[in-house]
C-alpha positions, 0 to 999 in steps of 0.5 A: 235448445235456443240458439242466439246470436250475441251481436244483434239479439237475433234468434236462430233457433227456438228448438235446436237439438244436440247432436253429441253421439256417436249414432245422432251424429252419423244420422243427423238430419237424413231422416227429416223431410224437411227443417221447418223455421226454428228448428235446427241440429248442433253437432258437437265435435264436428268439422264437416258435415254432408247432404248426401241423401237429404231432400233439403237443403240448410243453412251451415254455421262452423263454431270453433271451441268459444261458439264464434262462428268461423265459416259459413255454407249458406243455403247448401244444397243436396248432394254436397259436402262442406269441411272446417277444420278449425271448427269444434262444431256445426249448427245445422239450420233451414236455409234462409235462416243465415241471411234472416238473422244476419248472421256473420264469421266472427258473431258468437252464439248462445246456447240455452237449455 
């Protein structure tokens, strides 16, 4: 799916996968070897995701229930965990692709089959 930043038209994600259950969730990214530009994963419910095991590091957008960005982990390396508990989901993207976008807390996202 495409992801699009409301504010400024920006394009996260040309072929973003949903991560709904229980299985893709719990898998997530640690099979890939890497997220190339474009790509990304959105997690829904989520409230906290990990790199434990990964052999990149992401960008990590929080959404809370209206898709409006509630906390931001850009650029999170191997080995870490980050937690939200007011977000409903998470989008998972290559590292870098918050800071190309300008993405910021309180932008809302489009999601789009």
């Amino acid at each position: 799916m495409r992801v699009t930043n409301q504010r400024n038209g920006a394009v996260l994600a040309t072929n973003a996968l949903k991560a709904n259950t229980g299985p893709t969730r719990r898998t997530g990214l640690l099979r890939h070897q890497s997220l190339p530009a474009g790509e990304g994963l959105w997690i829904v419910p989520c409230e906290g995701v990990h790199t434990i095991g990964m052999k990149f590091a992401i960008d990590v957008l929080y959404l809370d229930k209206k898709k409006k960005v509630v906390k931001m982990r850009p650029d999170m390396g191997k080995w870490r965990m980050s937690l939200c508990l007011r977000a409903r989901s998470v989008l998972e993207l290559p590292a870098g692709t918050v800071a190309a976008t300008a993405t910021a807390v309180g932008d809302v996202l489009e999601f789009e089959e």
